[in-house]
C-alpha positions in Angstrom: 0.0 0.0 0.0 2.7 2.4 0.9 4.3 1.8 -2.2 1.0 2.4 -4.2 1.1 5.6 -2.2 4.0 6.8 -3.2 4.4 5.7 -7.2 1.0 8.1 -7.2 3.1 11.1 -5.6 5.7 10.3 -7.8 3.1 10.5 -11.3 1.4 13.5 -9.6 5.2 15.2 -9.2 6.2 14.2 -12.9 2.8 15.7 -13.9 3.5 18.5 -12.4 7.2 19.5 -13.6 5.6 18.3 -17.3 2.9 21.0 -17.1 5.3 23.8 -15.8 8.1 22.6 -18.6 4.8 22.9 -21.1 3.9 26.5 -19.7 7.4 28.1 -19.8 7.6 26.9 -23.1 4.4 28.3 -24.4 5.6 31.5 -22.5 8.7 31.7 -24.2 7.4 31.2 -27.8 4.9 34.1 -27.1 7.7 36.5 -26.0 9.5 35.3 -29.1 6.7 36.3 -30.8 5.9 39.6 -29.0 9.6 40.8 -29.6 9.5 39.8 -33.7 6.3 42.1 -33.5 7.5 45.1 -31.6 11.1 44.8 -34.2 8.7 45.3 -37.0 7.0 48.0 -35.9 9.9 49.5 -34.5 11.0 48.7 -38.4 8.5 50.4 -39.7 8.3 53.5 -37.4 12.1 53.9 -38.6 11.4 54.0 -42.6 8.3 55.8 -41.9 10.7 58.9 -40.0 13.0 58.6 -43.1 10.2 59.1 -45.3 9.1 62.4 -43.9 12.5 63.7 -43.4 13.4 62.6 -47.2 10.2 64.9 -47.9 11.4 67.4 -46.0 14.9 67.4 -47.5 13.8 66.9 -51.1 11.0 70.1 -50.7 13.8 72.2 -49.3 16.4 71.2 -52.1 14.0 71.3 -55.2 12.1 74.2 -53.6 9.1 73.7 -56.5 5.9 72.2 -56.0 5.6 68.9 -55.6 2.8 67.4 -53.9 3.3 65.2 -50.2 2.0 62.2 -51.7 3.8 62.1 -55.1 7.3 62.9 -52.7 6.0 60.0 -49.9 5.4 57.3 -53.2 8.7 58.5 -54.4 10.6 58.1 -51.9 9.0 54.5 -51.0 9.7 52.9 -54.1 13.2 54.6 -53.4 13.2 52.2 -49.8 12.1 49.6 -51.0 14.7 49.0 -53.5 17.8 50.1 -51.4 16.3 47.3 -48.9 15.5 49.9 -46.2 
């Protein structure tokens, strides 16, 4: 009986440390996650500042009229093929 006893607390213990291994591992592949999100956005942020100040530059420099959105397309298509 006493070893009945004890081969259950043994299962129940090795249930236990499974489910805990299970949950840090879940927790760990969502702060993965969380992290890839936040580079991207920090990623986008960043070309989105190097838009406006391209604009910027570019308005001052060509001084003519040009609208916002023709300079903001430019300067995308610009980005994206330098890999920015």
């Amino acid at each position: 009986m006493l070893k009945n006893i004890k081969n259950k607390a043994e299962k129940v213990s090795s249930d236990i440390l499974k489910e805990a291994h299970e949950e840090a591992e879940t927790i760990v592949k969502r702060a993965k996650l969380e992290a890839e999100r936040e580079k991207e956005k920090a990623t986008d942020e960043i070309k989105n500042q190097v838009v406006d100040l391209a604009v910027l530059v570019s308005s001052k420099a060509l001084e003519e009229s040009i609208d916002e959105d023709q300079h903001r397309r430019l300067i995308k298509d610009f980005i994206a093929k330098v890999g920015i």
